[in-house]
N, C-alpha and C positions, 0 to 999 in steps of 0.2 A: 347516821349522816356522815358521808365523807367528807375530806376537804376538795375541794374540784381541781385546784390550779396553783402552782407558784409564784401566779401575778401577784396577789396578796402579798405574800411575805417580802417582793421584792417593792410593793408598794410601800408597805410600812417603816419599810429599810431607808429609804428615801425621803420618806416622813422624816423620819430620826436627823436629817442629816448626814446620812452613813450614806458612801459610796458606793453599792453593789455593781458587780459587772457579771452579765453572762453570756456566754461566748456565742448561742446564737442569736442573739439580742443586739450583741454588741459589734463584733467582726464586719470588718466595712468591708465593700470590696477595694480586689488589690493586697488586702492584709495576708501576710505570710502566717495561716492562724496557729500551724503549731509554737511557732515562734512566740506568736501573742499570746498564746494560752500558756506555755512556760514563762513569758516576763510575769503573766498576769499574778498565775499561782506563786511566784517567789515573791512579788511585791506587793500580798494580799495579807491583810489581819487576820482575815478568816477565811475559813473553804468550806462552803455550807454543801453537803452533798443528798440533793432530793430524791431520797427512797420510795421506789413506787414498785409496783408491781413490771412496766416497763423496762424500770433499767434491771430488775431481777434478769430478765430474759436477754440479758446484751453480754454473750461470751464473748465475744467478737467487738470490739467498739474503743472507737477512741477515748471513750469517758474513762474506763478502764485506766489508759495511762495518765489520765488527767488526777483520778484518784490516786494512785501511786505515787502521781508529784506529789500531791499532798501530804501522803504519809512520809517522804521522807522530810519534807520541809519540815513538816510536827516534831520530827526529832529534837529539830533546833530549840523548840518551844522550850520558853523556861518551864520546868513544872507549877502547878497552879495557876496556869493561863491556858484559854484558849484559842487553839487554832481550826482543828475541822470539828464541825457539828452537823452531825448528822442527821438529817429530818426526814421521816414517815410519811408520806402522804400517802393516806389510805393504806388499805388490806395489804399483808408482804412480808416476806421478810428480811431482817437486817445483814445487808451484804458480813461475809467471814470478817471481811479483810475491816470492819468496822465495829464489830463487837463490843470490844474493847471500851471502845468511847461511848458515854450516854448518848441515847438516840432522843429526840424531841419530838414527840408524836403532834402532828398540825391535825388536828379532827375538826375546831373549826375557830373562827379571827379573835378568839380569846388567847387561843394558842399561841398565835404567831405576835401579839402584842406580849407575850411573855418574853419570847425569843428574843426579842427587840430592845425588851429590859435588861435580859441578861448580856446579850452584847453589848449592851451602852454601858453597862456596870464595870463590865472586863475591861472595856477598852480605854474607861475611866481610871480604872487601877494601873494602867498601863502608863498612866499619866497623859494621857490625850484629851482633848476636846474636838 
């Protein structure tokens, strides 16, 4: 059983109280969106980036630079906090340039109610409500 979608996870995010934004979701028209997608990513807690079999196949593609904002923002991170998390959905495999960081496999909304755990916990630590 796969998981189907990352309406879920963006559900449960929202549940929480937590702000998720995603850029075709969110970008209105008129909006300059590289611009909005670089404010978005520097003034973001976290950068969740949805592993699929999809974006395996995007040599070419804006997500690409959108990933790389995010690695170098991770730099900033203090150690023992996070900032990009990685998630699975479905069959694939884990982008190079992500390795590194625990990937979170979403198989099915048990999963992503983990996820949700662990971001409110981090973001608790962080001193935030």
């Amino acid at each position: 059983h796969s998981f189907p979608t990352d309406a879920l996870p963006i559900y449960e995010l929202r549940k929480a109280r937590l702000d998720p934004w995603m850029d075709r979701s969110s970008l209105e028209g008129g909006d300059v969106w590289q611009n909005e997608i670089e404010e978005r990513v520097r003034d973001a807690d976290y950068f969740l980036v949805f592993q699929s079999q999809a974006l395996m196949t995007k040599t070419f593609s804006y997500v690409n630079s959108e990933i790389k904002l995010a690695l170098d923002r991770q730099r900033s991170v203090r150690q023992g906090f996070r900032f990009i998390i990685p998630l699975q959905i479905g069959a694939g495999a884990v982008l190079p340039e992500l390795q590194e960081i625990q990937t979170v496999q979403l198989h099915d909304p048990s999963d992503v109610s983990s996820l949700v755990s662990v971001i409110v916990r981090d973001y608790q630590r962080r001193g935030r409500q």
